[in-house]
N, C-alpha and C positions, 0 to 999 in steps of 0.2 A: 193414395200415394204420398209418400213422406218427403217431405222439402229436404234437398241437398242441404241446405243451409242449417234447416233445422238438425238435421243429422249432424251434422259436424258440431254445430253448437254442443250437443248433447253428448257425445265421444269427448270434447272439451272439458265441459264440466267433469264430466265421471275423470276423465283423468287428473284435472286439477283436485278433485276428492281426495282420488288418489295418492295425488304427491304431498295433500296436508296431513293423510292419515301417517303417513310415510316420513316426515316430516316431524310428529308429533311422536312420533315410536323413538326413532331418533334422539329428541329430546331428553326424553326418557332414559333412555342408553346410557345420555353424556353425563346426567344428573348422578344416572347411579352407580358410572364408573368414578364420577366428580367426588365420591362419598367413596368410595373403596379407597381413591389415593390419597386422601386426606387419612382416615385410618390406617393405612398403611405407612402414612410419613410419621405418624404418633407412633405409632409402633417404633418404626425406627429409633426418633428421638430417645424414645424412652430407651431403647436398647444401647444407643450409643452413651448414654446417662451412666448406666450400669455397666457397662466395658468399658467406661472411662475411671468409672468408680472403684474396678475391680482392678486394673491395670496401678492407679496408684495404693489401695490396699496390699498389692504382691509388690510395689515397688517398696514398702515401709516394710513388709514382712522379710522381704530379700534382703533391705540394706541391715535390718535388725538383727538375722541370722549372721549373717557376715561376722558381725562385731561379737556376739556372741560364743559362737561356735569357733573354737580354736584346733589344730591337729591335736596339739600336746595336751589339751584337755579331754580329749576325747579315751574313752576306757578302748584296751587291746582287743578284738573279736574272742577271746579265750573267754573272757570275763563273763 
């Protein structure tokens, strides 16, 4: 016959197993979602870099066009 005691002790252990392998998965999880949002916030950067970039390039092409481009210079759609 097996000791109550012993028994319980032993459902104990297996469950503490348990909650470290559970625990250790977990881990794992947060590491390598920790690594996705870090790549992802690079991404970002980098993309807000180049839409920053691109936003003042149209703003110098827009204000250049402006000055340049006249109605009265412009040839009639016949032409």
């Amino acid at each position: 016959m097996t000791n109550p005691l012993e028994s319980s002790l032993t459902k104990l252990h297996e469950r503490m197993v348990e909650l470290e392998m559970q625990i250790t998965h977990l881990q794992r999880t947060v590491g390598d979602l920790d690594q996705v949002v870090l790549s992802q916030q690079k991404q970002i950067d980098a993309l807000a870099r180049e839409l920053s970039a691109t936003v003042s390039q149209m703003a110098s092409i827009g204000s250049a066009g402006a000055e340049v481009r006249k109605p009265e210079d412009e040839k009639p759609p016949h032409y």
